[in-house]
C-alpha positions, 0 to 999 in steps of 0.5 A: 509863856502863858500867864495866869491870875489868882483872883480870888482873896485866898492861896492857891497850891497845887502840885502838878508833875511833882512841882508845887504852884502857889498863887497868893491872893491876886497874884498873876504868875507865868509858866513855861508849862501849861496849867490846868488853870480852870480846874484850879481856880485861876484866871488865864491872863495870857495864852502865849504857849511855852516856847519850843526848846531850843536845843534838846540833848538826849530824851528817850527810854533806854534799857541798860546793863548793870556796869554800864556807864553813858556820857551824855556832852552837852552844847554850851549854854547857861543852864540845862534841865535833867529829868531821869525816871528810873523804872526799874533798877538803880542808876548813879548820875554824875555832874562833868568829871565829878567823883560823887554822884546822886544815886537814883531810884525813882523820879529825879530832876535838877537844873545845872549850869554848863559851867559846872557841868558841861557833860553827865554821865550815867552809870547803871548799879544793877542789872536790867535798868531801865530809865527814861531820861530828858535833858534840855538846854534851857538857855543858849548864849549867842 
């Protein structure tokens, strides 16, 4: 993962893909994404890129129907990453067998665990939904 330095005597915060960086003063500070580090004034201490995901579970850009519900299983792992981005219509998202689920309207992520969620499910609130979803294993046990 590459590694970058605040090397400078003030904070650093930047938000890039809806998440918030800060750097305090000399921090170093590794990521799994690559950063626009000259841009905002960091120093690149380490280039090792992100590593490759082992295991993605679904990505793609689907266009539902409103009343349709999609499960999506997901392999045995520790934890994995969501990111749904609802580009028109409403999709309600459920975490393995549970009753209550998020409603989403617009850009959603989370990171659940396997244990509590071995599965998610989708289900489309209105007619011509369409969403992108993404879902990633971020840890595999052997």
């Amino acid at each position: 993962m590459p590694t970058f330095k605040n090397d400078t005597d003030r904070v650093i915060t930047k938000e890039l893909n809806g998440k918030i960086y800060t750097f305090s003063p000399h921090q170093e500070f590794g990521t799994r994404e690559w950063l626009p580090y000259q841009e905002w004034g960091l120093e690149l201490v380490n280039e090792n890129y992100p590593p490759v995901p082992t295991s993605i579970i679904v990505s793609g850009r689907f266009k539902f129907s409103k009343g349709l519900e999609r499960k999506f299983s997901v392999p045995h792992c520790e934890s994995y990453a969501v990111k749904i981005s609802v580009k028109s219509g409403r999709i309600k998202l459920y975490t393995g067998n549970s009753s209550l689920g998020v409603e989403i309207a617009g850009e959603y992520s989370t990171s659940l665990a396997w244990s509590y969620a071995p599965y998610i499910r989708v289900k489309v609130l209105e007619p011509d939904t369409e969403a992108s979803i993404h879902a990633e294993i971020e840890g595999l046990k052997p």
